[in-house]
N, C-alpha and C positions, 0 to 999 in steps of 0.2 A: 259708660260711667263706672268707677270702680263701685264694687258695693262696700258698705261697713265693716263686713267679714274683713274682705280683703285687704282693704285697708288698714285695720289693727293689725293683720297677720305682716303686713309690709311693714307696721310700722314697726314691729316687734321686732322682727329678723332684721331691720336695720339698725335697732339699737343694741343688739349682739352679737350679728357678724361685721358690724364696721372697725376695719381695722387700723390700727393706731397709727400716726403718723411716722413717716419717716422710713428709712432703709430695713427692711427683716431678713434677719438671719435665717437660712434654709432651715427648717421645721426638722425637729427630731424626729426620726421613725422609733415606735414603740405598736409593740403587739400586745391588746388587747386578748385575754381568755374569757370567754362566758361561758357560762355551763348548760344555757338552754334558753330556749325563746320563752319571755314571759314577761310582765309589764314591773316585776320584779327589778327590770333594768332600765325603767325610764329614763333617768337622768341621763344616761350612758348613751339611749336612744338619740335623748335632744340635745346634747352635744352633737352626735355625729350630723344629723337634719339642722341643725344652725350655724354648724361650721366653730363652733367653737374649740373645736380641737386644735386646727389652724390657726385660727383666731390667738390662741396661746401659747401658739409653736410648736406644734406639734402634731404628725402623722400618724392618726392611728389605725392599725391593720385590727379588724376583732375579726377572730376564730372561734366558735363553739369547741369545747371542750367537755363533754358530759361529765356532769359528778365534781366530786373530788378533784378531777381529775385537771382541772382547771389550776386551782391553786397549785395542786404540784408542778404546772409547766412554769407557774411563777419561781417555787421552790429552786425545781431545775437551773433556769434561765431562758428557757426557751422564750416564755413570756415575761415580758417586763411588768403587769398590771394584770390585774382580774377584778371582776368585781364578784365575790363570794359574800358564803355565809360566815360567820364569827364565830361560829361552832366550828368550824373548818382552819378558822386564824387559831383559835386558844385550843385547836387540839394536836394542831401544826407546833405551835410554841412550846404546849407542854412536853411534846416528845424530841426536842432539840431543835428545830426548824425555827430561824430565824425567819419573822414575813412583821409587816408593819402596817397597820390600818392607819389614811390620811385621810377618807372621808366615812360617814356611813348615811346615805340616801336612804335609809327605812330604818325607821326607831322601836317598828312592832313588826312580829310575826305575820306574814302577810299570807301563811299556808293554809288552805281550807278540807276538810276532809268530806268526799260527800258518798253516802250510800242510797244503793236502790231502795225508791219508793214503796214498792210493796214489798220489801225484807223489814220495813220500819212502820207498818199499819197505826201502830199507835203512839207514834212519833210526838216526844214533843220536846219542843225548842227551847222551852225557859228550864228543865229539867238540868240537874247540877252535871259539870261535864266529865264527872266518874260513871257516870248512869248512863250517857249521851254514849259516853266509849265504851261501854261494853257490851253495845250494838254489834260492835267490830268482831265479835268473838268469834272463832270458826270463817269467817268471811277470807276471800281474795280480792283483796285492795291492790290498787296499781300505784307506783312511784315512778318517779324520774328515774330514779338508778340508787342500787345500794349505798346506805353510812351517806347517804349528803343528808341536807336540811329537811326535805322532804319524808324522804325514808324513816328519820328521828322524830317525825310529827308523829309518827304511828307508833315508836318503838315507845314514845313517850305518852300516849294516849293509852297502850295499854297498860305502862307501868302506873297511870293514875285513876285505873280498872281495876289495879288488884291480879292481873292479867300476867303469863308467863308473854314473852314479847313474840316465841312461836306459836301462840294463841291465834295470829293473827297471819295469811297467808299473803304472802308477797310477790310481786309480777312485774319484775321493772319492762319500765315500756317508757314511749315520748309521748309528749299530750296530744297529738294527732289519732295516735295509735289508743290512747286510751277512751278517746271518747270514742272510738269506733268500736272497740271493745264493752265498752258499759253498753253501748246502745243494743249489740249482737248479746249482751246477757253474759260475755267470756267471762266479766270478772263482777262482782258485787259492787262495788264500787273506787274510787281514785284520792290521793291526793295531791296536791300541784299546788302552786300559787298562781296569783291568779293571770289572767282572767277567766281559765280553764274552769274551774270549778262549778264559776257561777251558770254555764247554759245549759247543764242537766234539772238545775235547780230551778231557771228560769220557765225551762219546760215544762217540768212541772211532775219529771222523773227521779229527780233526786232530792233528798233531806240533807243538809247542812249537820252531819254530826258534830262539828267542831271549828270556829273560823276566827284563827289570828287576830285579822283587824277588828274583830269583835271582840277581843282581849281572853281569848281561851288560851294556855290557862292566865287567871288573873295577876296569878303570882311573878308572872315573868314578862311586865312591863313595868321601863321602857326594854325593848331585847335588840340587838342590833342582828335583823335579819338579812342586811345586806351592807355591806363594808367593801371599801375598794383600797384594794392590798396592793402593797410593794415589797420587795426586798431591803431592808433598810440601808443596805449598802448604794443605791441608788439613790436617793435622798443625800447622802453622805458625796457621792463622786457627782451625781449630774440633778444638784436640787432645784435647777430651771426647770425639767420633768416635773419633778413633785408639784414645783410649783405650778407648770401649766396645767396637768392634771386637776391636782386638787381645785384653781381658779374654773376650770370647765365645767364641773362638777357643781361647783357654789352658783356659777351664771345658771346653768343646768334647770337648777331649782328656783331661781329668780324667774325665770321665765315660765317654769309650769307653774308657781304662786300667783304673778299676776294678769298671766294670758293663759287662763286653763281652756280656755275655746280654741285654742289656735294650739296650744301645747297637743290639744285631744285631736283637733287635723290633723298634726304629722304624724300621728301614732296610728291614726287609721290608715294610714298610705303602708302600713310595717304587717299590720294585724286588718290587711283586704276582706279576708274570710269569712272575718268575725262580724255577726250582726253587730250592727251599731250601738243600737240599746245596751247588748251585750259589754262591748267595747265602754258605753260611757257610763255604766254601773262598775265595773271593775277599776276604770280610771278615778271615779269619784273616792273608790276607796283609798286607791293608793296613792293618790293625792294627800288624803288627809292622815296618815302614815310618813308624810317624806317632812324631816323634822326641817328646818329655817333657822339658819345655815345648816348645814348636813355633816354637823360636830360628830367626832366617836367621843363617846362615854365609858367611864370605868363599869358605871352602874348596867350598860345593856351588854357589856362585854363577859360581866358577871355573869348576869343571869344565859348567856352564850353558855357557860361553863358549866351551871347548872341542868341546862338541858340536854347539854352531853353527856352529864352521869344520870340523870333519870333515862335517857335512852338507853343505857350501856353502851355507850358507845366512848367510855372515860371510865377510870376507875374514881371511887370518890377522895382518895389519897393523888391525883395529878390535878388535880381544881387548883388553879395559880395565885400563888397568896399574895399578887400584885398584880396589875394589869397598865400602870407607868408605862414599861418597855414596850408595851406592844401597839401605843397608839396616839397620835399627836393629833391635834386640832390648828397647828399651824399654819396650812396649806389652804383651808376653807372659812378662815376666821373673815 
């Protein structure tokens, strides 16, 4: 007899991969960019595990691309899609780089910073989070990779320290590598998004210096920390793309809102590794993070802008005194 699990999960996956009646036109190929495994890309996930990419015509190929380095294949052409940060869209913009945000799956910050346990004896959590960061001082902190999202949680943690931003010792590494590193002692501690962050913490090894979904800093929600960009000239010659895209994306999110038990089984089949506890603390947060429908906003594309000049990684004279061009809600309404 089937059980209940199974049964809601069949009955979910047939009310999202059932495909529409009638003759379909062969599926566009389009390449996919991500810039790293992280739950930071669920949506993206549960299209690919629901079929919805086909579902709305289209073949998608995803490639990890580290960093930055993601968006620029879109830049190039090499890829037609990535799902980036908006720090990465409005710094693209500001320096002549046409890219175009059709959805954004996360509304907040979802990056956490965590340092060794006993570098922080008298650690505490409710403490304002200028105080919190300048724990980091002197320390080697691990990143994904230089100038992305992550790397500017720390450039921007020390500038609200008071902190010059080489205050702080940097080690790019991948989150495999870093929690093998925190645990061997190489580095003080990491930042990442999640799920990474939380199983030093859950251990009972690490302190939470600072965490996104927990609104650190307060000033910068809602923030659009993940955005899935296009070239806007695609939109313009082949807006069935945009359009399959962005509808994949909107189903995406229909289905992790109202089958988050079955959305959190496919994701365990992606992240085998990860203790499950692990696994459904970190979905629970970014869950409640993934805004309904998955609209871009002027307001978190702002505050994008903003935290690229408290990083320096922006001067404060290229902040875009409009953000109109660079982002439609069309595609996921």
């Amino acid at each position: 007899m089937m059980t209940r699990r199974r049964a809601g999960l069949a009955l979910g996956l047939a009310l999202f991969v059932a495909a529409p009646a009638g003759a379909q036109q062969k599926p566009a190929d389009i390449t996919m960019a991500v810039p790293t495994v992280s739950l930071t890309f669920t949506l993206g996930y549960l299209a690919d595990d629901l079929g919805l990419w086909a579902k709305n015509g289209l073949n998608v190929k995803s490639v990890q691309i580290a960093g930055v380095g993601a968006m620029n294949a879109v830049i190039a052409g090499s890829a037609q899609v990535t799902e980036a940060s908006a720090i990465t869209l409005t710094r693209a913009t500001a320096r002549g780089q046409k890219v175009l945000a059709i959805a954004e799956p996360l509304d907040r910050l979802i990056v956490e910073v965590v340092l060794r346990k006993d570098l922080a004896p008298d650690f505490d959590p409710k403490a304002p989070l200028e105080k919190r960061a300048a724990l980091l001082k002197g320390r080697t902190i691990a990143v994904d990779s230089v100038n992305s999202i992550i790397h500017a949680y720390v450039r921007l943690l020390a500038h609200r320290a008071g902190m010059d931003y080489d205050d702080i010792r940097i080690a790019p590494m991948q989150p495999p590598s870093m929690i093998a590193a925190f645990e061997a002692k190489q580095i003080d501690g990491f930042a990442m998004s999640l799920p990474w962050p939380l199983e030093p913490v859950l251990k009972g090894e690490a302190v939470t210096i600072a965490s996104g979904p927990a609104g650190d800093p307060a000033d910068m929600v809602p923030f659009a920390h993940n955005v899935v960009v296009v070239r806007p000239d695609l939109c313009e010659t082949r807006p069935e793309i945009c359009a399959g895209i962005g509808k994949s994306i909107a189903e995406a999110d229909d289905f992790l809102q109202d089958h988050p038990a079955e959305a959190l089984a496919l994701l365990q089949k992606r992240f085998s590794t990860l203790d499950p506890k692990l696994l459904s603390a970190a979905f629970d947060e970014v869950r409640s993070v993934t805004p309904r429908p998955p609209v871009p906003t002027a307001k978190a594309l702002e505050n994008a802008d903003l935290y690229n000049i408290q990083a320096g990684l922006m001067r404060p004279d290229e902040k875009l005194k409009s953000y109109d061009a660079i982002f439609t809600d069309k595609y996921v309404k």
